[in-house]
N, C-alpha and C positions, 0 to 999 in steps of 0.2 A: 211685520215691519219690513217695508222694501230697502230703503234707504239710510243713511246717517242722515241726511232732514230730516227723515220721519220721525229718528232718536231725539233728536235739537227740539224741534216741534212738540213732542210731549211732554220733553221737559220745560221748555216753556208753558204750554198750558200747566202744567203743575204749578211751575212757580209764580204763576198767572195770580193763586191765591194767598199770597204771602207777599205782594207789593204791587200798590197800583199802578206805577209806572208801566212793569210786564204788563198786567191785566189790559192795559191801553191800546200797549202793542200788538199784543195778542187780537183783543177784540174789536178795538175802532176799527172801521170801516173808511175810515178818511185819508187822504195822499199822505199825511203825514207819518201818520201810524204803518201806514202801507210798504212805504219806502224804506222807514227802518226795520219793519220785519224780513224787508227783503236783505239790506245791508247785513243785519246780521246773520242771515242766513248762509250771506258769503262769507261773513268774517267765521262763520263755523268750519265753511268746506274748504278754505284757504288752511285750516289747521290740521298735521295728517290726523287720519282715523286714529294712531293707536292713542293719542289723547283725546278725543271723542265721550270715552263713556266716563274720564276724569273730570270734564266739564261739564257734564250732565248730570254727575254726583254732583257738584258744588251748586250747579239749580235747584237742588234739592236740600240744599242749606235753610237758615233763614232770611228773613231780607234781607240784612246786611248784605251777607254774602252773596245772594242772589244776585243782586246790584252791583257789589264790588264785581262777580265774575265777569256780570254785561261789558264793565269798563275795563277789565283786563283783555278781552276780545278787540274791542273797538284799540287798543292800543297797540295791541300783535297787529292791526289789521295798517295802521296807522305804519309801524312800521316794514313791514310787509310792501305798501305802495312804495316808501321810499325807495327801496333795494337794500333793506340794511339785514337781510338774511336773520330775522327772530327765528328763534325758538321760545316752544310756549311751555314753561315749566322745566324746563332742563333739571338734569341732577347734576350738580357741582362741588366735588367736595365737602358731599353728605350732607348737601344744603340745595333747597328747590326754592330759588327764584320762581319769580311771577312769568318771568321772562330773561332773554339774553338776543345781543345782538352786534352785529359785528359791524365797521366804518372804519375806511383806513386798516385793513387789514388785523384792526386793534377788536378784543370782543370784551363788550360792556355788559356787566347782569341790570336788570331792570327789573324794579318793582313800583305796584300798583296800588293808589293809596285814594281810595274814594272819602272826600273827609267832607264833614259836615259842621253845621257851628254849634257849639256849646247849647245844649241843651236850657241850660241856667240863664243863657243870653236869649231866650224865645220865651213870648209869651201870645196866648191865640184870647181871641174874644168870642165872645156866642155869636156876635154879628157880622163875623167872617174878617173881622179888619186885625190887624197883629202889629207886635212888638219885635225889636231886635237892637242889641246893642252890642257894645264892645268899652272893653276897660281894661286895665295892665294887672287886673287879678288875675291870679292863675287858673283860675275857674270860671272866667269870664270875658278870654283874651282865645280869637282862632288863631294866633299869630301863637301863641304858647302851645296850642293843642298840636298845631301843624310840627311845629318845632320838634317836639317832644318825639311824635309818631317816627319822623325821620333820623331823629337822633337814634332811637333803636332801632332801624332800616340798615343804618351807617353801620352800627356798632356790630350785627349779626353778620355783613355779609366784609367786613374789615379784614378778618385770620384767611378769606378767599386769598386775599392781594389778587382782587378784580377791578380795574372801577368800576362803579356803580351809579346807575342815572336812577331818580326816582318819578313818575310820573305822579303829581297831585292831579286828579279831579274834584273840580267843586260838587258837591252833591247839594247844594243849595244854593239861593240868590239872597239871602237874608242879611244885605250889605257881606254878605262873603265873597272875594275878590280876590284874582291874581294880585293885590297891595297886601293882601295876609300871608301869603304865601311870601312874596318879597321881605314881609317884616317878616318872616320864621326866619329866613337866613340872613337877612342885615341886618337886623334890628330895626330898619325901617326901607322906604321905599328907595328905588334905584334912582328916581329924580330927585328925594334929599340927600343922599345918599351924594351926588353932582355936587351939590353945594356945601360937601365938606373940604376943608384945607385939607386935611393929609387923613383919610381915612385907609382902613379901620383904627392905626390908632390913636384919631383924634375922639376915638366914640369909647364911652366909660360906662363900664354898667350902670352906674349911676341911671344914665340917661335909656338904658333899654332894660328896663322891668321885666317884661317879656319877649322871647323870641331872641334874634341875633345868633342863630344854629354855628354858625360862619366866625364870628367875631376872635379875635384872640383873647384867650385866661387873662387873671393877672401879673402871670409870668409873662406875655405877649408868647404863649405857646400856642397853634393851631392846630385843633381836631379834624377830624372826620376829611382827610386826605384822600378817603377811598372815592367819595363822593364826589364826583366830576359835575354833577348839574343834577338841577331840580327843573324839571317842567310842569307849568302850571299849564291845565289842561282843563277847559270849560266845552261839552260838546250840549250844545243849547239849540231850542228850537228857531227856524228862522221866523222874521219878520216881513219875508217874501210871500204874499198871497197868490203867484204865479207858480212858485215854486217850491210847497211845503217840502218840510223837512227839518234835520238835522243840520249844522254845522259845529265845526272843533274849532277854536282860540287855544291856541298854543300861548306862552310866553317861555323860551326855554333863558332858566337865569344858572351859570356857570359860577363855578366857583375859580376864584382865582388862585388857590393852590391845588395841590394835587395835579393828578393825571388829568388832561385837559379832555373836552369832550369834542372833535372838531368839529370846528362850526358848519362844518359844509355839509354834515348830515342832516341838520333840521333848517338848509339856508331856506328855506319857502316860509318858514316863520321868523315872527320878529327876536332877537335873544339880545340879553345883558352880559358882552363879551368884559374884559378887563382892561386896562391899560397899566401898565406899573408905570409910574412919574419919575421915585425912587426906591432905593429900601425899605418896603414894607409899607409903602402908599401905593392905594390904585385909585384908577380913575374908571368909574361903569362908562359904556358906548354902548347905543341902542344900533342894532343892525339895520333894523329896514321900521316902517310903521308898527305901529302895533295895534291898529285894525283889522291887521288882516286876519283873516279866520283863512279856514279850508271846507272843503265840499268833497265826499268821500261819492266819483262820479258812479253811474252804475256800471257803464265799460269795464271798469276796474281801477280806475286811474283816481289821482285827486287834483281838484282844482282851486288855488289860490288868489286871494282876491282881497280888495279892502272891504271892510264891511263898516255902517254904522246904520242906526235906525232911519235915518234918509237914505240910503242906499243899498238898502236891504238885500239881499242877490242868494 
């Protein structure tokens, strides 16, 4: 073995047979496939060596983890182009984040949450056509599963007194959507959310069965202070035939107490910033579109841009 590619490379092939998606990467032949073997092969050598054969252990997990590890790389690498100085697995007071990373002189731990939708909410046909749904069951809601996952994200990395940023990836398109991720922390979306008088508390559990991570108790007491933002994170194939590949959809959605996350670290994405009106009313503000995706270039750099399926790019 000359190299750490060549270490990356066979643990890819390995984990080649434990998830088609690698298997794709690994073996198509096509730009698409192409270009992210190459990306990730940066996103490898961007990380030092001595966590090298830690990453390589976790290719050698199951899918799950095989998966989850791909999207913890793409998200060091993510922030890496910005300049926000990650580390990948850091040790922190006997506690190993996914990640950490520093803005404003301030250093945030990050972790990586590849989630997918309810099992119970899918159903496949022998003739390739499928099901999917959504309901305020607990067992049948990605807005409850999201919730949950991050609430013990919050709760583990809380006795640090870090803040903490969580990175959601969709692992599916099964009507799963940055609006499930919105409803884990509001109890619904940031456009209804606009058309409340005096939110959050004009919003009663009553009215959010599931999700609402965010909301005040019945006391009007607020949790998970550590939690400075959730970013929803979709890295999808494009619908550009000139230019196959990859691109990432960020939405980064802040929470309006705690340690704030400043906006000027992810301003090339769109985010759900706060406004307080009054005591304990806020009002969401979208920063920029929220078309815009990114393009992870191969120079090194990334490129933002609006994106919709007429505009493919």
């Amino acid at each position: 073995m000359n190299t750490f590619l060549d270490m990356f490379d066979l643990a890819l092939n390995n984990a080649a047979s434990k998830s088609e998606w690698v298997y794709w990467v690994v073996n198509d032949d096509k730009d698409a496939a192409r270009t992210t073997l190459v990306f990730l092969n940066a996103c490898f050598a961007n990380i030092p060596a001595s966590k090298h054969a830690r990453i390589c252990q976790k290719l050698g997990g199951d899918q799950s983890e095989v998966e989850a590890t791909i999207h913890e790389l793409v998200a060091h690498e993510l922030l890496r182009r910005f300049g926000l100085s990650p580390e990948f697995e850091p040790s922190i007071a006997g506690l190993t984040p996914d990640l950490s990373f520093e803005t404003e002189g301030k250093r945030f731990l990050g972790d990586v949450y590849l989630t997918h939708s309810p099992s119970k909410t899918l159903r496949d046909h022998a003739d390739g056509t499928g099901e999917a749904w959504d309901t305020s069951k607990p067992d049948e809601s990605r807005a409850k599963k999201i919730a949950d996952t991050l609430r013990d994200k919050a709760g583990r990395y809380e006795p640090i007194a870090m803040p903490f940023v969580a990175f959601v990836f969709l692992g599916d398109h099964r009507i799963l959507s940055a609006s499930d991720v919105e409803r884990a922390l509001f109890g619904m979306t940031a456009c209804e959310v606009s058309l409340e008088e005096r939110f959050p508390m004009s919003v009663s559990r009553d009215r959010v069965p599931v999700g609402g991570l965010l909301l005040p108790d019945e006391d009007g007491n607020y949790g998970h202070h550590n939690l400075s933002a959730v970013i929803s994170c979709d890295w999808f194939d494009t619908l550009n035939r000139q230019d196959r590949g990859k691109r990432l959809h960020c939405l980064v959605l802040h929470n309006w107490i705690g340690e704030a996350l400043p906006v000027k670290a992810f301003s090339l994405f769109p985010q759900i910033i706060w406004n307080q009106s009054e005591p304990d009313v806020w009002k969401p503000e979208q920063t920029i579109s929220a078309n815009t995706v990114a393009k992870f270039t191969l120079d090194g750099g990334i490129e933002c841009r609006e994106y919709t399926p007429n505009t493919a790019w």
